[in-house]
N, C-alpha and C positions, 0 to 999 in steps of 0.2 A: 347670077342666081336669079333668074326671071320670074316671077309672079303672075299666076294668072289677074289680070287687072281688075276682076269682076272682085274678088279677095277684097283688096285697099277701096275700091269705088265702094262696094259696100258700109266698109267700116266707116268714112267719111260721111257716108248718108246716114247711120246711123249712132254717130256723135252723141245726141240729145238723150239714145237710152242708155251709151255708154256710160254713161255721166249720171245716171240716172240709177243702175244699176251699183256702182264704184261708189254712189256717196249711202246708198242702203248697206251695204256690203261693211263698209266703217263706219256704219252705225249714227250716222252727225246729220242733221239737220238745221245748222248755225244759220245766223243773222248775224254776220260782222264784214269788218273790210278784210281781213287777214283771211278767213276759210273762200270768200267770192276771191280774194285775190290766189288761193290756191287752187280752188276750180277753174279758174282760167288759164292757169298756168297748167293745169292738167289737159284741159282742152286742147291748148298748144302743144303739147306734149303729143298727142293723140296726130293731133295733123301733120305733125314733125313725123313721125311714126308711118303714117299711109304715104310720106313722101318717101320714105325710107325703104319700103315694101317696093315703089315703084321700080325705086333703082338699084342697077345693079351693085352697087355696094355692098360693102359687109361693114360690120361698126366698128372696125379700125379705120375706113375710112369716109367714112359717111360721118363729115366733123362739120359743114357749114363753117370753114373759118373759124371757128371755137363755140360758134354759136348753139349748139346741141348741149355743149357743157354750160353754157352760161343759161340757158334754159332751167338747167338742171341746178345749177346753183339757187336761181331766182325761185323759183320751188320750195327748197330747202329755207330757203329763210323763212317763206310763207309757213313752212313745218313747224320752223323752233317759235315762231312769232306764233303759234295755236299751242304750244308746251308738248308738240313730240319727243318721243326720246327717242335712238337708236331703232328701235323695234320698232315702233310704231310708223318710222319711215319707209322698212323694210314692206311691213303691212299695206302701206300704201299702195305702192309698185305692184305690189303681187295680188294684191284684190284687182289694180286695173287690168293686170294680164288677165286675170280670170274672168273680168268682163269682157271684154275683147275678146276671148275663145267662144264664149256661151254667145256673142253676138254672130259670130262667124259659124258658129257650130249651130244655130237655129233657122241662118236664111238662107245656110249659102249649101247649097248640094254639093257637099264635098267628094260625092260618090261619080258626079259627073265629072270630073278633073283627074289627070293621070295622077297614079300615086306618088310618084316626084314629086309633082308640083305642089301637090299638099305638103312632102316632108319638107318641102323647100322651103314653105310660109312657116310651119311650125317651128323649123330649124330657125327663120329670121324673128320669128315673133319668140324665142325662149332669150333668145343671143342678145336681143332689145331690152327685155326685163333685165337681164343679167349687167349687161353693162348702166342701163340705168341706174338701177337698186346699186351698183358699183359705186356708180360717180355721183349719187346723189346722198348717201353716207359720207364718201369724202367730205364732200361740199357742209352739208347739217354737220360734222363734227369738226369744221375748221371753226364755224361759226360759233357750236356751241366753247369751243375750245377758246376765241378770240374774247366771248363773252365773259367766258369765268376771270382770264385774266385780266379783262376788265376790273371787273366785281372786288380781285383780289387787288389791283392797284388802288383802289378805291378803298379799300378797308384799310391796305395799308400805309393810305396819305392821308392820316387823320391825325388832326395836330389831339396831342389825350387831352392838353387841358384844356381847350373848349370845346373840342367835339366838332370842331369846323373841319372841311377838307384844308390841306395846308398849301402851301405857298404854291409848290411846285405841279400839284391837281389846279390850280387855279390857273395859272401859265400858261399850262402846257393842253389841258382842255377845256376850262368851265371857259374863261373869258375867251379862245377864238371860236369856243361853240357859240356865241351870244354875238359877237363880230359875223359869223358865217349867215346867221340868219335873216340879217340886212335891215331888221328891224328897229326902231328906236332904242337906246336904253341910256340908263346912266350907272359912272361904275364911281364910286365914292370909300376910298381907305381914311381910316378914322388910327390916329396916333396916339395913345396913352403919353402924356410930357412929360419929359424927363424921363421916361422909363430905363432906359440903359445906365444913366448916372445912379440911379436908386439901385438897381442889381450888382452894379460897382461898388455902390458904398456897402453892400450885403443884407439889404431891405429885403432880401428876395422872397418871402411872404407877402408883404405889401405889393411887389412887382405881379407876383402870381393872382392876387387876388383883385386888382386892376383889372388887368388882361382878360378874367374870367367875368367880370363884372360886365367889361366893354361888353365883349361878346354876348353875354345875357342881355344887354338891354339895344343892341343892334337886334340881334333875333327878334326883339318884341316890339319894335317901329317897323320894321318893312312888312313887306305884303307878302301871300304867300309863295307867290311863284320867285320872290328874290333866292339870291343864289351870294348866301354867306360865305366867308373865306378867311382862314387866318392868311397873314401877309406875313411881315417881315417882325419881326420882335417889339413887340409892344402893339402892331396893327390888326386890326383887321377890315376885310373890305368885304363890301357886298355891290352885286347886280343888279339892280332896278329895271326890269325889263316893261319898256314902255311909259317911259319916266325922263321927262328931260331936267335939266340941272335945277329948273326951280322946285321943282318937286323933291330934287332929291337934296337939294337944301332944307326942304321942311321935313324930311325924314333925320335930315344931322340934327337938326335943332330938337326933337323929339327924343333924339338918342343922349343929347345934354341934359336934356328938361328928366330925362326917366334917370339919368346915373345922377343928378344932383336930388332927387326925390332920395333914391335909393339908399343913398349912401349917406347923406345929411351932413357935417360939417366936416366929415373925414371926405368927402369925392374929391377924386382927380377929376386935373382937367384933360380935355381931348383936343387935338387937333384935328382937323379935318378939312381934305383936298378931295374937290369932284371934277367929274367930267363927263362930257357928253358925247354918245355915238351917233352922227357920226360927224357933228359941229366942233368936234375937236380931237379929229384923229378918225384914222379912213382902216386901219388895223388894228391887233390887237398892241402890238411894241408901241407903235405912237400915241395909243391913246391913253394908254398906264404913264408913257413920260410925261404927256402932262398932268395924269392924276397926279402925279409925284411931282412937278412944277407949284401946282395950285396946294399940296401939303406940305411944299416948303416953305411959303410965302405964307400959310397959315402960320406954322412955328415961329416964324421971323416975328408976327404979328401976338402971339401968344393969346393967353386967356382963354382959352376952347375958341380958337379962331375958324371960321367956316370962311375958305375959297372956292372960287370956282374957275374952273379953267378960260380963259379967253382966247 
């Protein structure tokens, strides 16, 4: 399916008003990373496109190794990262076709080309938007679909009585999200004592209201970007991101000094085990056993004992 090449040379030289055209058409003239990172990825799209036109392919097989798709993926996130929906994807695609004709249909003397040849660009340039606008829905509604279920594991790993995400959001994503980033931090679980003997003996309002207490006054020592967590029954822990053990020493001792304020001659005591990313643990599993090393040797020690891992 051969193309006159004066077709695709044109379009390629005339890139800057396609572009120009396609962002008036949707109405945006943004200033962020997300809309430049989807005009670029449009751009690309465009030269992917005149390479397309060259050859004789059709778009079952005009795949670059997957790369056409993954284009089209990398698009798609730039979509949902501006809050497209569905439609609004659709819109996109189909304003750039209609720039691309109006570009093609103003320089290019269509009257001087056999009529073939013209149905033959029309025919590849309808069959490009189609498969596009195809695989580029796919793609925006995997994403938005992986998100929600996000969103919903997330609401639904929330311990109710502090309002912390709970143990197994903390495992499974907060702490190797904070390990993956390679950055400093410190991860510090804070132990209510005794707690499990007092729910045995059937204290369990005083155990509840501990546990709730801890967590209030963790929340109101660290900084904003810490990344709270209930842990295991009686704990909770928190992220220190950018915070090595001595710091995150003086955020335990703030969280003793705030529950003995709080609470006046009824406070429990706490223990509390830290450790540091990545002077004591090079992942996420090694670096928790020794949070949990350094809050056992706290217990051993009693009193609101504060460790640190070595």
């Amino acid at each position: 399916m051969d193309i006159p090449s004066r077709i695709p040379d044109e379009i390629h030289g005339r890139l800057p008003e396609i572009l120009a055209s396609w962002r008036e058409a949707r109405s945006e003239i943004l200033d962020d990373d997300a809309y430049a990172n989807l005009l670029g990825g449009i751009e690309r799209l465009m030269v992917v496109f005149t390479d397309f036109l060259r050859s004789a392919d059709t778009v079952e097989t005009f795949t670059r190794g997957g790369e056409v798709r993954g284009l089209v993926g990398e698009i798609a996130g730039y979509q949902h990262e501006l809050g497209r929906e569905s439609v609004g994807v659709m819109e996109d695609f189909a304003a750039l076709r209609r720039s691309v004709w109006r570009a093609v249909e103003t320089s290019v003397d269509l009257s001087a080309f056999d009529g073939g040849d013209v149905a033959r660009f029309f025919t590849k340039l309808m069959q490009a938007a189609d498969w596009v606008t195809e695989a580029g829905l796919e793609a925006f509604d995997a994403i938005a679909r992986a998100d929600m279920e996000e969103a919903l594991g997330r609401a639904s790993a929330t311990d109710l009585l502090t309002g912390l995400p709970d143990r197994d959001l903390f495992s499974r994503l907060l702490l190797p999200q904070a390990v993956a980033s390679r950055e400093t931090f410190s991860i510090v679980v804070f132990d209510v004592a005794r707690f499990s003997e007092t729910v045995d003996a059937g204290d369990v309002a005083w155990a509840r209201e501990a546990l709730r207490g801890l967590a209030d006054a963790v929340r109101a020592s660290v900084s904003e970007d810490a990344v709270c967590a209930k842990f295991r029954d009686g704990e909770v822990c928190a992220i220190l991101p950018g915070e090595g053990s001595e710091a995150a020493y003086a955020v335990a001792e703030r969280v003793l000094e705030l529950i003995a304020r709080e609470h006046g001659e009824s406070h429990f005591e706490v223990d509390v085990g830290i450790a540091e990313y990545p002077a004591n643990g090079h992942d996420a599993g090694g670096l928790l056993t020794e949070t949990l090393k350094a809050l056992k040797m706290a217990k051993r020690v009693g009193g609101s004992g504060i460790v640190i891992a070595r």
